[in-house]
N, C-alpha and C positions, 0 to 999 in steps of 0.2 A: 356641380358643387364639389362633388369630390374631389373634381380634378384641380380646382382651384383651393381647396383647403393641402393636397397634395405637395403643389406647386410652391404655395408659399410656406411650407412645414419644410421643405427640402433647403431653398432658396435662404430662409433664417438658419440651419443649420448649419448650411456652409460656411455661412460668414462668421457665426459663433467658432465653427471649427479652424476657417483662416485667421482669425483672431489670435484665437490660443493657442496656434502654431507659433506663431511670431513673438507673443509673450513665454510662449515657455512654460506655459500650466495650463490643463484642461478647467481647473475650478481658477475665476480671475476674479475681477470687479465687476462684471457683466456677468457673472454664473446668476445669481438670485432673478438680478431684472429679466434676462432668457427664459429662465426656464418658469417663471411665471407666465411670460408671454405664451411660451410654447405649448405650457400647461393648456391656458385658458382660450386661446386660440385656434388651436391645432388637436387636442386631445379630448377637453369638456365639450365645446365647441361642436365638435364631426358628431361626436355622441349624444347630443341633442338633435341634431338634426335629423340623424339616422333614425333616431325612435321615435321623429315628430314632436317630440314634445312643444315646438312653439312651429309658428309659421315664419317662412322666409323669403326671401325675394334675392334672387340670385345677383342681379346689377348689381343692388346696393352692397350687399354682401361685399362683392368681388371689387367694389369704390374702397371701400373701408376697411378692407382687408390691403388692396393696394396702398393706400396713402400711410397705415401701420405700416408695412414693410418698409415703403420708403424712408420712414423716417427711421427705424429701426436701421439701415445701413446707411444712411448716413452718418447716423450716429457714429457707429462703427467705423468707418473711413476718418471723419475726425481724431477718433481715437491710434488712426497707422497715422495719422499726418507727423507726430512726433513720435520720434524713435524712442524705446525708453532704453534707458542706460542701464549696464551690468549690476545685476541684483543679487549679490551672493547672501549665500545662504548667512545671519548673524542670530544674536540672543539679545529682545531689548530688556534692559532691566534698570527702568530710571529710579533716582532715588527720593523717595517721598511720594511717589504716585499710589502707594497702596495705601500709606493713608490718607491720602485725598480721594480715594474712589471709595472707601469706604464713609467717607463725611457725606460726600454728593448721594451715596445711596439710602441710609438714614435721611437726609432733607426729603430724596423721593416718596421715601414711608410716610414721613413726616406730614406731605403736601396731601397726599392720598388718602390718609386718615379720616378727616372729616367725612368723607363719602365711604367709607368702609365703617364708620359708626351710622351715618343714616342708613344704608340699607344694611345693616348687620343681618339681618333677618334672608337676605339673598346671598348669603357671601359663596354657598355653594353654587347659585347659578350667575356667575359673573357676566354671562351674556346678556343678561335681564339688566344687572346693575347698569351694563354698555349703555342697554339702548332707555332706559330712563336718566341718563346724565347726557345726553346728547344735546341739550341747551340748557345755559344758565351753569355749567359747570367746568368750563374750557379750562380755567386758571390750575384746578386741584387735576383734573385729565390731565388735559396737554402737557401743564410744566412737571407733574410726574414723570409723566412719560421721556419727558427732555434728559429730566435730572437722573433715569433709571440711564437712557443710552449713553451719555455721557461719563458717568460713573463705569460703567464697562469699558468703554473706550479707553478712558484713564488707566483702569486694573488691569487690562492686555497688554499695556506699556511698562507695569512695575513688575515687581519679581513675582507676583502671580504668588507669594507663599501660600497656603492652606487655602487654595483657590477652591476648593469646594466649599468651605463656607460662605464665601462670598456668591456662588452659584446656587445657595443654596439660600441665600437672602433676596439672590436678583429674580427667580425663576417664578416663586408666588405672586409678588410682586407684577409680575407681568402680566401672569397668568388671571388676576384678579382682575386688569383691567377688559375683560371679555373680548378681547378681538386680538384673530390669529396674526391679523399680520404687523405685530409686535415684533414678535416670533424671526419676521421674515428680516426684521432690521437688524436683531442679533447677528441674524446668521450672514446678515451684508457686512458687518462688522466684524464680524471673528475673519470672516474672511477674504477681506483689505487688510486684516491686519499682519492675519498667515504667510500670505504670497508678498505682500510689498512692504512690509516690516520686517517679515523673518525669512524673506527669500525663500519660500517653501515652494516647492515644486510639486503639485500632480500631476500624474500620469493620467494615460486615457482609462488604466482598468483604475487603480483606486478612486479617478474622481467619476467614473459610473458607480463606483459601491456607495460611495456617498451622496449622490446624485437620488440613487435608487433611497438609501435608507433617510434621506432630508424627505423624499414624495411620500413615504411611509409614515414619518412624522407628522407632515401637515394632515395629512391624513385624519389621522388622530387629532389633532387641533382642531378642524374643521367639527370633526364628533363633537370633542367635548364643549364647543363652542355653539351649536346650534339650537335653537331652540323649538321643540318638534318632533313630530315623527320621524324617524330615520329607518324606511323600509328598505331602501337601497341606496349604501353611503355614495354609489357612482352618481345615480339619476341623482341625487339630491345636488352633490357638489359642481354638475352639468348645469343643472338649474340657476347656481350664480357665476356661469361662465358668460354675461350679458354686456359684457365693454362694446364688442363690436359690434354684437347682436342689438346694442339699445341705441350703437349712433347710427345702424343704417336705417333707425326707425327717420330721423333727419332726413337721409340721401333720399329716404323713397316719398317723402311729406312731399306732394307737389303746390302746395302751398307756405311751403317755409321761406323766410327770407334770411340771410345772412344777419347775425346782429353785429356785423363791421368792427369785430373786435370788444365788445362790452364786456360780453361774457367775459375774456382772459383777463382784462381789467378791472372788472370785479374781482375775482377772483387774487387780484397780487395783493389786495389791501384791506379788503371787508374782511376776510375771515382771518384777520392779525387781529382786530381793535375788539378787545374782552366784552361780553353784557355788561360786565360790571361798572364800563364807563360811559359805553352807548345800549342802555336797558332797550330804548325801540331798534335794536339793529335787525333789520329787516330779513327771513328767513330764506326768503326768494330774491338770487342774486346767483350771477354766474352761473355756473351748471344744474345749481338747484333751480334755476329759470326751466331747464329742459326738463328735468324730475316734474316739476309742476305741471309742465303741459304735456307729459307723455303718460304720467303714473302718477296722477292725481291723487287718489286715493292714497297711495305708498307714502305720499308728500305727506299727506295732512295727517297720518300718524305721529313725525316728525320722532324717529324712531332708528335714522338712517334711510337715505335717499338711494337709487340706484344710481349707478357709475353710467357715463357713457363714453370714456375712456378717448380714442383720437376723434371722435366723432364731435367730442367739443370746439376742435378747432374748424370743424368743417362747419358746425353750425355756426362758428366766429367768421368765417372767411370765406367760406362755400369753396369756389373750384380753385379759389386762389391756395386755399390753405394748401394745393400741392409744392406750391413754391415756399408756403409760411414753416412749414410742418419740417423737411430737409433743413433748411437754414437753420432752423434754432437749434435740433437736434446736432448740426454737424459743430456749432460752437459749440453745444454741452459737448460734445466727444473730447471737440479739440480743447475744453476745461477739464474736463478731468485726466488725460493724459499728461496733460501739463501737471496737476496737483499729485497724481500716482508718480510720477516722477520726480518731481520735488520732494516728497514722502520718502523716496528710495534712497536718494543724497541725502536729505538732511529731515529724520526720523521727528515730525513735533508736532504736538497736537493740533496745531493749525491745519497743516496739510491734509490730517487723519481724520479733523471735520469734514474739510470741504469734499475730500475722495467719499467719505462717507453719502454725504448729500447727492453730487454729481454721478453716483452710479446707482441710485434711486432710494438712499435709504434717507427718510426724512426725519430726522432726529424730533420732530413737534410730533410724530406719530399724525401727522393730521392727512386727508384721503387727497388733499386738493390742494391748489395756489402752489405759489412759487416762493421757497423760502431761502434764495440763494445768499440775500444780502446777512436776515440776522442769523445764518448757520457761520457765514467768515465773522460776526461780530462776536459770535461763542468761542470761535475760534481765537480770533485775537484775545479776547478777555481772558479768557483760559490761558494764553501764551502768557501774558500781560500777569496775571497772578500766581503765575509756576514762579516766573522769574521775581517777582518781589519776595516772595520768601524762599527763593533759593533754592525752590525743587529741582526735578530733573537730570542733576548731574549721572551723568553716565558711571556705572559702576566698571567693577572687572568681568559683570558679567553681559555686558553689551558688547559682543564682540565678533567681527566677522570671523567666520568659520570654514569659510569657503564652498562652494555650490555645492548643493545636497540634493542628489538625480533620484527621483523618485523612481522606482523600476520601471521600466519601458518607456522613458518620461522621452517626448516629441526632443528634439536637441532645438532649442530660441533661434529664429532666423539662419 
């Protein structure tokens, strides 16, 4: 087991590292989606095992671990398939975006409210509020959560003036809706916007100091987000390193049969359509199918479901999904190099959705499904209503400055 948790910790590393040779920054559009993998794979992962804390079976391990990598460099290969074009270092500062990011983020208050007056009585434990809105509350969740990233999005693109109060509006705001990985899409967003908006370059030592001080944060997020004893914040946060750990429960069921695809197609459509217009939408669908028959009990809390991360598609497709799993991954690569690219030529909120989406941050904040189509319909709308009243124009201070070498910064291909 070692040697195989070893093998595939090295094997992702490389490719993260011939990646961001080739772009030209150690921190890219794939820094978040990596180093979660690597987190919860290769770090929580080994340290569960090593202390026992759950039981394992090596095959299945080593199935599901392999078909994750797979897809993971495929990924990546998609993304060298298109070369990206010269990124020089600029300053954006469109006109009219700050206060539009300030309207979208009042609406976010705005939509959240309602649920921040029913549980007023929890507001200190936001994890509690989490998992008692988890049905029946999607519209005031989700579309907050929509309208919080998006309003940032926007505000990274204007002249940022007195950008701590806006930081200081966005931060509670998140912070209240009890789940860390909020958190984890800001920081997908600040940082598509760093490197393929303002051409900022890391180096290998700066983006380990930030690398290190982001794992020190979640950290602390993780803390103040759990609910419980917290005798040892390692063992605890090991304990929901279960993506791989819950799909080889699948690989080693010798009674499980492929569900031929259900499951994903559940998932692209059921968890779009609100209670509010199908009240019997049924609870058990797509992955929460496998929650139900793995972790019963967990289910029928209905309090948040356990992940089982690639292992979904294995239970969608069984041995085929070696061939399902690379395919799809290698067109999302080869879409998001395409949209990081088109971001770098031509700076507009379109682009800065879909990059945002295709390098795993989900603007619906939701755990599951595929929301490719209405992140470019935000996109366009958003493009669609700059341009009707006239936002956007490029000031004097949108302006390339020319390439800015972070110290010891790798030299791009």
């Amino acid at each position: 087991m070692s040697f195989m948790f070893a093998f595939f910790a090295l094997a992702t590393a490389a490719l993260y590292v011939f990646y961001s040779r080739k772009v030209g920054s150690f921190v890219n559009a794939i820094t978040i989606y990596t180093g979660l993998k690597f987190a919860i794979e290769f770090v929580l992962e080994p340290i569960s095992y090593y202390l026992r804390m759950f039981v394992y079976d090596f095959n299945s391990m080593a199935i599901i671990n392999l078909l994750s990598f797979v897809g993971y460099a495929a990924f990546v290969v998609g993304l060298l398939v298109i070369k990206q074009p010269n990124n020089p270092a600029r300053k954006i500062n469109l006109s009219g975006y700050l206060g539009a990011a300030w309207i979208v983020l009042v609406l976010a208050w705005v939509l959240y409210m309602p649920i921040l007056r029913e549980f007023s009585y929890l507001i200190t434990e936001p994890r509690r509020i989490y998992e008692l809105t988890r049905t029946g509350y999607g519209l005031n969740t989700f579309g907050s959560s929509l309208l919080s990233f998006v309003a940032y999005a926007i505000f990274l693109m204007s002249s940022k003036k007195n950008g701590w109060l806006f930081y200081l509006a966005l931060f509670p705001l998140v912070y209240l809706k009890g789940t860390k990985g909020q958190f984890f899409v800001l920081a997908s967003i600040f940082v598509i916007y760093k490197v393929y908006f303002e051409g900022f370059k890391y180096s290998v030592t700066r983006s380990a100091i930030y690398i290190i001080a982001f794992a020190g944060m979640a950290t602390v997020l993780f803390t103040v987000n759990y609910r419980g004893e917290v005798e040892n914040i390692v063992l605890t946060m090991a304990g929901y390193s279960d993506y791989n750990r819950n799909g080889a429960l699948i690989v080693q069921d010798k009674s499980f049969a492929p569900y031929g695809g259900q499951l994903s197609t559940e998932m692209l459509w059921i968890p779009k359509i609100p209670r509010a217009i199908w009240p019997n939408k049924p609870k058990s669908f797509g992955e929460f199918r496998l929650a139900e028959q793995y972790f019963p009990s967990w289910f029928a809390l209905d309090q948040g479901a356990p992940a089982f991360g690639i292992g979904l598609y294995f239970a969608d497709f069984g041995w085929f999904s070696f061939a399902v799993v690379p395919f799809v991954q290698f067109l999302c690569g080869i879409g998001l190099a395409y949209c990081l690219n088109k971001m770098i030529e031509s700076p507009t909120i379109f682009w800065f959705i879909m990059s945002i989406y295709l390098s795993g941050g989900n603007l619906f904040a939701a755990g599951s499904g595929n929301y490719l189509l209405e992140h470019a319909l935000i996109g366009a709308a958003l493009t669609a209503i700059f341009s009707f009243f006239g936002l956007g124009r490029r000031s004097d201070g949108d302006r390339v400055l020319g390439p800015v070498q972070d110290d010891a910064l790798v030299t791009p291909r």
